[in-house]
N, C-alpha and C positions, 0 to 999 in steps of 0.2 A: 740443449747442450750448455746454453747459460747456468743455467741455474745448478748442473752439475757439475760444472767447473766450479761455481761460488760454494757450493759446496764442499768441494775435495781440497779447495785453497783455504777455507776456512775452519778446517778439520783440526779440533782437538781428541779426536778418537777414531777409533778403527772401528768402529759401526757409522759414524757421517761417511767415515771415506768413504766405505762398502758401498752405501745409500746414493754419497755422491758417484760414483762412480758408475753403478748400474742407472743414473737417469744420465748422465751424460754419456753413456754407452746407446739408452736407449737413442737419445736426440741426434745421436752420431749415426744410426743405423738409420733413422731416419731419413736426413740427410742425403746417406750415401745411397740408399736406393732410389728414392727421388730424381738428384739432379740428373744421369745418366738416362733418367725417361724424359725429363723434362730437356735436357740437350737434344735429344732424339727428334721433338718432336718441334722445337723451333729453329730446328738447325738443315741447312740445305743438304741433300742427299749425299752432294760427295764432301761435305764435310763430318755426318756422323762419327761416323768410325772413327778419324782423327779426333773428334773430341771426346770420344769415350776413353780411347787411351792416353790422349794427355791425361784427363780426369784421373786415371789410375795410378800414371806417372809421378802426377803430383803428390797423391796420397800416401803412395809409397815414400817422394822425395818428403814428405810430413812427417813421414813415420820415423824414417832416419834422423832427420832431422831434429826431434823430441829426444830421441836415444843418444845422441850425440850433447845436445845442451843437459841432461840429465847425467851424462857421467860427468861433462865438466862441473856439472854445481853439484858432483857428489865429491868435491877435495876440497867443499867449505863445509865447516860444521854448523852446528843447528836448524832451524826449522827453514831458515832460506834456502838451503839444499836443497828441499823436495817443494817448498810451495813455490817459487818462482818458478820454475819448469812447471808445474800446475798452472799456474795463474798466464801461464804464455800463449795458454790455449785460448784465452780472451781477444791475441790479438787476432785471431782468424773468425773467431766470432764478430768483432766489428767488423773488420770487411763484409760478410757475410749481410750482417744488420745495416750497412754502410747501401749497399749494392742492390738486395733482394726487391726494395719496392720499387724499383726504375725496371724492370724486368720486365717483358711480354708475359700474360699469360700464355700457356698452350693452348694453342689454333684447336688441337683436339677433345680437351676437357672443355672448353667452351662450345663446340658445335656439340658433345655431348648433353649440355646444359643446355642445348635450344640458344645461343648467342650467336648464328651464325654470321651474322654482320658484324660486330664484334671480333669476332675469326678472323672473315676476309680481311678488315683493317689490320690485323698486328701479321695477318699474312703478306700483306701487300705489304708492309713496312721490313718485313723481314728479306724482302724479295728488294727493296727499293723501289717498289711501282706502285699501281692505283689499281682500287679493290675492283675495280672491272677490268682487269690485265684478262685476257683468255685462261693462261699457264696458273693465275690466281684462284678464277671459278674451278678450274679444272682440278686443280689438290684440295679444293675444300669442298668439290662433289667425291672424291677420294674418299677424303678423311669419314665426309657423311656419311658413304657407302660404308664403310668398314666399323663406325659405331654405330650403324643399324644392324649388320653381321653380326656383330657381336653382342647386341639386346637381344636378335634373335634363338641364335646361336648359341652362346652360354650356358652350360651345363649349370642348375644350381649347386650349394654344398653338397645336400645329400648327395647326387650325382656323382659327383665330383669324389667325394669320401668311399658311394660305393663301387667307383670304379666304371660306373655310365659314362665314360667320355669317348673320346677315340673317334676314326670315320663313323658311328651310328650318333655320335655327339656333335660331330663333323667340325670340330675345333682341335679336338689332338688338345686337348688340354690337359690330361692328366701323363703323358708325355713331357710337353714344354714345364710341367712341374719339376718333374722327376727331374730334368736337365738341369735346372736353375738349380733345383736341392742339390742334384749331385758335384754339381762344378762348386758351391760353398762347401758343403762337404769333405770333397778331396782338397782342398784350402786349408777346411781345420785339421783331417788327420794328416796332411803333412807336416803337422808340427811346429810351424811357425811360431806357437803363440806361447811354445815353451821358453824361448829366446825373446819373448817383447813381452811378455807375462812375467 
């Protein structure tokens, strides 16, 4: 997202923007698909939810929020009109750069990696107890069970592409596709991005 924002702030042409625009598009999708897994999976059960939707909340309140400072710096003329509303996008990247490396890894990418000690610590830390709590071992034979299910279990691409999934796939994966494509989907044909575009 950096380096796309340095981009579109630094733009003397409409081929940088374009360029900046689509890598700081990419790093933003990045991003936003990411942290909603990554709350998921260091966050106690009955707070997921809640922070999935603040997460969306906020995004939303960003989005307004850029719309709003971009009409007001569109009643100054010249280039500080359009590049400081560019370049404000910096202050959430610092947060981000600020914050990221004090972070838990996820309990789950790590028991996937073979770290399961590792695990248990930032699990016990997330929980506020010590990695031999019962409630501790017990979500990190969880997490195990369920990314051995799914080594096992996992349809490859081809599979996957030719439609092998389902109960004889026994993951329902090409389903939970469909859902995810369809719910982004119905997002962009409702139009939204002719008003923020």
């Amino acid at each position: 997202m950096s380096v796309g924002a340095l981009l579109q702030c630094t733009a003397f042409g409409v081929p940088q923007m374009i360029v900046g625009r689509i890598v700081a598009g990419i790093g933003n999708g990045i991003n936003t698909s990411t942290a909603p897994v990554w709350q998921g999976e260091t966050s106690k059960a009955s707070w997921r939810g809640k922070l999935v939707i603040i997460e969306m909340i906020m995004n939303i309140a960003g989005f307004s929020l850029s719309n709003w400072v971009t009409y007001g710096f569109s009643y100054i003329d010249g280039g500080v009109a359009w590049r400081v509303p560019l370049a404000l996008q910096f202050l959430f990247i610092i947060v981000l750069y600020g914050t990221v490396p004090w972070l838990p890894e996820s309990p789950r990418w790590l028991i996937s990696k073979g770290r399961v000690e590792e695990a248990n610590h930032i699990l016990a830390a997330l929980e506020s107890t010590t990695h031999d709590d019962p409630h501790i071992i017990a979500a990190s034979s969880e997490i195990q069970y369920a990314v051995d299910y799914e080594r096992q279990n996992s349809p490859s691409w081809g599979e996957l592409l030719r439609g092998k999934t389902g109960k004889e796939g026994g993951t329902c994966t090409m389903r939970r596709l469909f859902l995810g494509m369809g719910a982004q989907a119905m997002q962009q044909l409702g139009g939204i991005n002719v008003t923020s575009y």
